[in-house]
C-alpha positions, 0 to 999 in steps of 0.5 A, spaced: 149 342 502 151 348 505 154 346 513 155 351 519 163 353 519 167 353 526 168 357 528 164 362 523 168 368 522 165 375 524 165 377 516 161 372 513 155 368 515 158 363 518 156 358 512 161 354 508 160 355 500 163 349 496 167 351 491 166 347 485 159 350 485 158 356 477 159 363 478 151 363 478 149 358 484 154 361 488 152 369 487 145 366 489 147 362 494 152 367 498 145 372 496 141 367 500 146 366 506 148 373 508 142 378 505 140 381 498 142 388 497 137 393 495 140 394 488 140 386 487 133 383 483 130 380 489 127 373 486 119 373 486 119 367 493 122 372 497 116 378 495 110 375 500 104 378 501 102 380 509 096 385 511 099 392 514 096 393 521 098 398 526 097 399 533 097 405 535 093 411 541 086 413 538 082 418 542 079 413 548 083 408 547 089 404 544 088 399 538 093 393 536 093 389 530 088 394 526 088 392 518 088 397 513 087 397 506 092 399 500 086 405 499 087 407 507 094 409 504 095 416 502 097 416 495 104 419 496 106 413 499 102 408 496 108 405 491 113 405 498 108 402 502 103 396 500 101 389 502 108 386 499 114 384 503 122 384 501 125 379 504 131 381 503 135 378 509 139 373 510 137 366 511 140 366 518 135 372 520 128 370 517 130 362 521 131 367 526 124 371 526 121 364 525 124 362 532 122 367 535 115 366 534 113 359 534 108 359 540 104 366 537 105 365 529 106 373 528 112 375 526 112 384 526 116 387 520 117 395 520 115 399 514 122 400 510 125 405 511 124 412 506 128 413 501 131 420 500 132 424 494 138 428 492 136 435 489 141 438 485 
């Protein structure tokens, strides 16, 4: 059972991890409280499908909460951008969207961030 630590200390994620856990369960536990690292295997229950919907200016108007399709993406950002989302934080900040939320079921996540290359 994980227990809030008082008073939480500014480095952690203010959880306490029982030491008599496997090095495995632990590791997944500390992944879980304080986020996964993108180099880190994210587990297939922190990959969910969402729509991709925009709002945005059109000529005579503004459009909200407009769905688009994966064909609707143009080819070059089809692998970066799909109908799947990493849900790579913290437990604390996927607890806290849902708070945040309750009265409109909607939780809004930005597109993530492009990736660069180096080139040599």
């Amino acid at each position: 059972m994980f227990r809030p630590c008082l008073p939480p200390r500014s480095d952690d994620s203010g959880y306490s991890i029982s030491g008599s856990l496997s090095p495995e369960l632990r590791d997944w536990a500390s992944m879980e409280l304080r986020g996964y690292e993108k180099s880190a295997e994210l587990p297939s229950y922190r990959k969910v499908a969402a729509p991709l919907q925009i709002d945005g200016t059109v000529p005579g108007g503004i459009t909200r909460h407009q769905t688009i399709g994966s064909m609707g993406i143009p080819d070059f950002a089809r692998d970066a951008i799909n109908e799947i989302v990493a849900l790579r934080m913290g437990v604390r900040e996927i607890h806290s969207m849902v708070d945040q939320h309750q009265k409109d079921h909607l939780v809004k996540l930005q597109l993530p961030e492009p990736q660069t290359s180096s080139r040599t």
